[in-house]
N, C-alpha and C positions, 0 to 999 in steps of 0.2 A: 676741648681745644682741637680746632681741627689737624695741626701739624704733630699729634703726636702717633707714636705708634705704641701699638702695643710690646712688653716685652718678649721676647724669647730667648733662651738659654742658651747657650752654644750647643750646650751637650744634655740629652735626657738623663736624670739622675731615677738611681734604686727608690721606689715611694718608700721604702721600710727602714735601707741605712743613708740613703743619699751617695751613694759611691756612683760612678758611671753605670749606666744602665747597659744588659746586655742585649735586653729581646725583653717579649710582652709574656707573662704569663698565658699557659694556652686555656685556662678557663675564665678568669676574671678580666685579662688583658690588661694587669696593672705593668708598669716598666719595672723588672726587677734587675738587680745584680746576680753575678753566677753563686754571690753565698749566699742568699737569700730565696735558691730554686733549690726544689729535688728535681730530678729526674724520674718521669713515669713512664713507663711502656705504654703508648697508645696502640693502635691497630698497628703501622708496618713499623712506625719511628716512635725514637723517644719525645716526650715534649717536656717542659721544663713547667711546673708547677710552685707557684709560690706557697709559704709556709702556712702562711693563713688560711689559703685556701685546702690543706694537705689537711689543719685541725679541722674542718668542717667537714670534710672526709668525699670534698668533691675530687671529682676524675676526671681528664679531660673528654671530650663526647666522645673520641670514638675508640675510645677503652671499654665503653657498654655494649660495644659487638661484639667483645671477646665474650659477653656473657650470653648472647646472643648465640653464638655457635656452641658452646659449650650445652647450651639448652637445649639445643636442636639434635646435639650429638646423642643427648644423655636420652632424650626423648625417642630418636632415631634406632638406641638400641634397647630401646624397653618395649616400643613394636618388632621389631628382632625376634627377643624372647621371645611375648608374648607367640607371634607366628611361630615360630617353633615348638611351642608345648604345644598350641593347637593339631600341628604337622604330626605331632607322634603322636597321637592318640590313635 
């Protein structure tokens, strides 16, 4: 029919309970509610991750730099050493 439209909500509801939505999950981007998020430390901010996503034991993307510097740290001071036993011989 051409005079219809399609529907839309007033208000984006939670996919998981249906309450008002607050913001998109920062990996999947599903609409979740605030009980239906954790909170994860991404690089500067927190982002709100949904539960489902938390059991599959995804992270938001730029949570994988912190492993990133951490690698680089750890690698950073094992040529350290390493120069150093060299240096004293």
């Amino acid at each position: 029919m051409p005079g219809t439209q399609p529907f839309t909500p007033d208000e984006v509801y939670c996919v998981y309970c249906h309450a008002p939505a607050a913001g998109p999950c920062a990996v999947c981007n599903a609409r979740c509610c605030g009980d239906c998020v954790e909170l994860v430390m991404g690089l500067t901010v927190r982002r709100a991750v949904c539960r489902s996503c938390l059991a599959r034991g995804a992270r938001p993307a730029d949570a994988a730099v912190w492993w990133w510097f951490a690698i680089a740290a750890v690698l950073l001071l094992l040529i350290g050493a390493l120069g150093l036993a060299v240096l004293r011989r």
